[in-house]
C-alpha positions as CSV (number, residue, x, y, z in Angstrom):
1,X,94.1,120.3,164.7
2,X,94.6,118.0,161.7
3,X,98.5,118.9,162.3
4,X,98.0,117.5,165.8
5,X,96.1,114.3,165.4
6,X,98.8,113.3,162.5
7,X,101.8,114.1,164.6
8,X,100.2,112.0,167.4
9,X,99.6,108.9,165.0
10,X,103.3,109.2,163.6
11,X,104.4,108.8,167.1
12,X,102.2,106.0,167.6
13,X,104.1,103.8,164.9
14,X,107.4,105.5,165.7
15,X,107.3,103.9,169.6
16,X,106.1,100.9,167.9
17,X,109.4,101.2,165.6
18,X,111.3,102.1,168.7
19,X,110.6,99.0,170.8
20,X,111.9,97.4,167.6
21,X,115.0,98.8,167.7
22,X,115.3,98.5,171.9
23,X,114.8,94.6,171.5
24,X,117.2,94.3,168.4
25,X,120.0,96.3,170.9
26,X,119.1,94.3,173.7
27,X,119.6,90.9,171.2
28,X,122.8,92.6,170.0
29,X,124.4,92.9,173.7
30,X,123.7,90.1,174.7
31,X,125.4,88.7,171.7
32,X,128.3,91.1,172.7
33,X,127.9,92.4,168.7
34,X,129.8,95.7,169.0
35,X,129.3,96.5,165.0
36,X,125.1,96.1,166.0
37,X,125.0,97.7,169.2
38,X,126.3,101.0,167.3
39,X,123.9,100.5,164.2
40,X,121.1,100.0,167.1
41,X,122.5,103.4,168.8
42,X,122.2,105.0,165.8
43,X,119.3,103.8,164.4
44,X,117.4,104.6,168.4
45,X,119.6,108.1,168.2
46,X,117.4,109.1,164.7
47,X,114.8,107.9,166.2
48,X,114.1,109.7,169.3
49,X,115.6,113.1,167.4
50,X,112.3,112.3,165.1
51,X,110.3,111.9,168.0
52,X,111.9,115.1,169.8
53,X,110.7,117.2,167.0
54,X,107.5,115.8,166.6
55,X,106.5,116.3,170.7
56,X,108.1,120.4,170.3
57,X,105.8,120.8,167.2
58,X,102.8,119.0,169.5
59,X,103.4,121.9,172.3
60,X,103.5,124.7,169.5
61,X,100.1,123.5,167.8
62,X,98.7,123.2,171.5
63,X,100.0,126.5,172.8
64,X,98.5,128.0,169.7
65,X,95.3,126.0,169.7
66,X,94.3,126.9,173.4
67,X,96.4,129.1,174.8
68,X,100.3,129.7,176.0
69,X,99.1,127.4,179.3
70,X,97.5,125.0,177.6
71,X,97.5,120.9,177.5
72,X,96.7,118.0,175.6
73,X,93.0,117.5,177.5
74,X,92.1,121.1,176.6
75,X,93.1,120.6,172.6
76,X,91.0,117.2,172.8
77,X,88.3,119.0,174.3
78,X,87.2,121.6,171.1
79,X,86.8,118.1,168.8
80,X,83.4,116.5,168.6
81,X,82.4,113.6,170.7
82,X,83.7,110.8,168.3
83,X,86.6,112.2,167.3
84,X,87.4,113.2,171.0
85,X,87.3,109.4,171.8
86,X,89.7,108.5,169.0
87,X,92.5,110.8,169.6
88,X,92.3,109.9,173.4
89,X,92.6,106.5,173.4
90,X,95.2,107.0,171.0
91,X,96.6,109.3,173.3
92,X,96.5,106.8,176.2
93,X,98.0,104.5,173.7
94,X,101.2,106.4,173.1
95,X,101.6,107.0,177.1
96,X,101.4,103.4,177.3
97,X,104.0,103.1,174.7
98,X,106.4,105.8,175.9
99,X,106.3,103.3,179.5
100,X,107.4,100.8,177.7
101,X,110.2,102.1,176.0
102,X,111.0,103.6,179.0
103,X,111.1,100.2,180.5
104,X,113.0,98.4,177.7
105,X,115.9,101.4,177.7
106,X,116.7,101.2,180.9
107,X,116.7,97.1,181.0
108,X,119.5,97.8,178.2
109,X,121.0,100.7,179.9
110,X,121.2,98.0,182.9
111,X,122.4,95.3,180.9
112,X,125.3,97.7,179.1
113,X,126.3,98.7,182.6
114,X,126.5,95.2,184.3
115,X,128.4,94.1,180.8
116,X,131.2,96.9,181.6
117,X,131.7,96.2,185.2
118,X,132.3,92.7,184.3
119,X,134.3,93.5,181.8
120,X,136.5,96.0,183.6
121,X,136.8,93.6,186.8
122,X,138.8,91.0,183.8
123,X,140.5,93.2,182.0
124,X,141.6,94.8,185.5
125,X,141.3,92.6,188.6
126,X,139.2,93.5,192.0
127,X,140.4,96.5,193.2
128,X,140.8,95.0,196.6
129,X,139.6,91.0,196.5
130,X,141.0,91.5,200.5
131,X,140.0,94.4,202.6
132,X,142.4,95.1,205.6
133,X,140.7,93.6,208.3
């Protein structure tokens, strides 16, 4: 359980870290800074690989803690009342965070897209500025 709970507060200040490092990469496009946007990538890339591990161990402790079937809810449910509390609001806390990264990935992702259409319509010219009528 102790396993659990410090797994879950890691990823608490590793989202934190990771909205850090979405912002910087957003800041670093807009810039058009190609040697940052690949330090960001990389920096994100270790990141979420840190993460990745972290949630697969979280499963395993569960699955062992309750049962092959069981969930997050279930694990929270054999601590006392107090300690219950803690660990879900700081459960509610990471879901909240995981949204947001969500949210600022995909504004990037959006951003790096738009960046390379625009960039391939200069380098390239309209396909057809005209279409036959």
């Amino acid at each position: 359980m102790r396993a659990l709970l410090a797994g879950i507060g890691a990823d608490l200040q590793a989202y934190a870290e990771l909205q850090v490092m979405l912002r910087d990469q957003f800041r670093a496009a807009l810039r058009h800074n190609a040697g940052e946007l690949a330090a960001a990538a990389e920096a994100i890339e270790a990141q979420v690989d840190a993460m990745q591990q972290r949630r697969a161990e979280r499963v395993a402790l569960v699955q062992r803690l309750v049962g092959e079937t069981g969930n997050m809810a279930q694990a929270f449910a054999l601590l006392k009342n107090t300690a219950r509390e803690k660990i879900e609001a700081d459960w509610a806390s990471l879901e909240q965070a995981v949204l947001e990264c969500k949210r600022l990935s995909k504004r990037n992702g959006d951003l790096l897209a738009e960046q390379y259409t625009i960039m391939q319509r200069v380098l390239h010219g309209e396909e057809q500025i005209y279409a036959p009528a």
